[in-house]
C-alpha positions in Angstrom: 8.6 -7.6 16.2 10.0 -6.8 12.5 8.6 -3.8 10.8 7.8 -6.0 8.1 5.4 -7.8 11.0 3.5 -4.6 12.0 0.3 -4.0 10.1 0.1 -1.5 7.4 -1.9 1.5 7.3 -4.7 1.4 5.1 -2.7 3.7 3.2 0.4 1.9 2.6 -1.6 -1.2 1.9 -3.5 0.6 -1.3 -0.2 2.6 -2.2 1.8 -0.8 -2.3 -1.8 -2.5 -4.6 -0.7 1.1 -6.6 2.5 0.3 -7.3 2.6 -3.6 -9.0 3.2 -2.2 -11.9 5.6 1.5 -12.6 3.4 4.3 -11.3 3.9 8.3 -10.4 2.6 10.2 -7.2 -0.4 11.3 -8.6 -1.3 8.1 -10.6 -0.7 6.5 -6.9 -3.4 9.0 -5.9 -5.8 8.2 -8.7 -5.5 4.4 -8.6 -6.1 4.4 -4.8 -9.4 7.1 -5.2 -10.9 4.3 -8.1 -9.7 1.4 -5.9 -11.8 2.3 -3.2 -14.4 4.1 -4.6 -13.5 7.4 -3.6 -13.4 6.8 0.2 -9.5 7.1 0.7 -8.0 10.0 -1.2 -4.1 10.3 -0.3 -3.6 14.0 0.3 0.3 14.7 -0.6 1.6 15.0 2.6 0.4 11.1 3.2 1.1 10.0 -0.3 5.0 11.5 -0.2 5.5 10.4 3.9 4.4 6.7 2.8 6.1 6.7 -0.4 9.5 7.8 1.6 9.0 5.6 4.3 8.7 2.5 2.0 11.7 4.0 -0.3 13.7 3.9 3.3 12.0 0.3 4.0 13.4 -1.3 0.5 9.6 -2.2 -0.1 9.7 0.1 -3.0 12.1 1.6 -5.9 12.4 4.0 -7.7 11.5 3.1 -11.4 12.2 5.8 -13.5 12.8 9.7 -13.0 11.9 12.0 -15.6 14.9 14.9 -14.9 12.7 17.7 -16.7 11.5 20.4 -14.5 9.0 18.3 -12.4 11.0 15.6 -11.6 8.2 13.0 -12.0 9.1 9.7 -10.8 7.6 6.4 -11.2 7.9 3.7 -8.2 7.6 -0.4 -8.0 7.6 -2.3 -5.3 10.3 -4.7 -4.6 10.1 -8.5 -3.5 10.6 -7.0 0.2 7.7 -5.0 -0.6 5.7 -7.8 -1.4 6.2 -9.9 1.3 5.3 -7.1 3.8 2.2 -6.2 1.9 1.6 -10.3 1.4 2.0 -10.8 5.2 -0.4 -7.9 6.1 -2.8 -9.6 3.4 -3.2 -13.1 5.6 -3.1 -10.9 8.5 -6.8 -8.9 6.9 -7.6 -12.3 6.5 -7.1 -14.1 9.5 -9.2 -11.1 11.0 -12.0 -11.8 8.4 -12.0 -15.5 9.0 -12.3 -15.1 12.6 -15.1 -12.6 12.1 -17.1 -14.4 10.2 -17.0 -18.0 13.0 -17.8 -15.0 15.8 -20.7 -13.9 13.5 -21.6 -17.7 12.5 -21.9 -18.6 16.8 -24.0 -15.8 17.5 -26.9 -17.0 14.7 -26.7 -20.8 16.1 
């Protein structure tokens, strides 16, 4: 099985939502709190393994680096990046679908 094939963590699969458009480490962090109410918060150990992992992946890029003396940098995910979170998107939804026929049997 490709690692594109494997299902993301629910952390990848918010950083990569975080990351359509150009987007720094904390306003990853910020994005993913709002997106799910405040019930994932990406501590920076997470946030920087992830964003690393997908930098070594090709699933994101680095878009922009400010060179002052934080170094800020701004990520984008790449058409590789896409796909894998695209495939793990009909994957939550093949789950959901088979669910919800499981759940329709047992009220008939």
């Amino acid at each position: 099985m490709a690692e594109r094939d494997n299902p993301l963590t629910e952390a990848f699969f918010y950083i990569l939502l975080a990351v359509r458009k150009p987007n720094h480490g904390y306003g990853i962090t910020q994005e993913v709190e709002t997106l799910t109410g405040g019930r994932l918060i990406l501590g920076a150990g997470t946030l920087y393994g992830a964003l690393q992992t997908m930098l070594n992946r090709g699933w994101i890029t680095v878009y922009s680096e400010d060179t002052s003396s934080r170094k800020k940098k701004e990520y984008l995910i790449t058409k590789s990046g896409l796909e894998a979170f695209r495939t793990e998107k009909s994957r939550l939804e093949e789950l959901l679908k088979h669910a919800k026929l499981m759940e329709e049997r047992e009220d008939d």
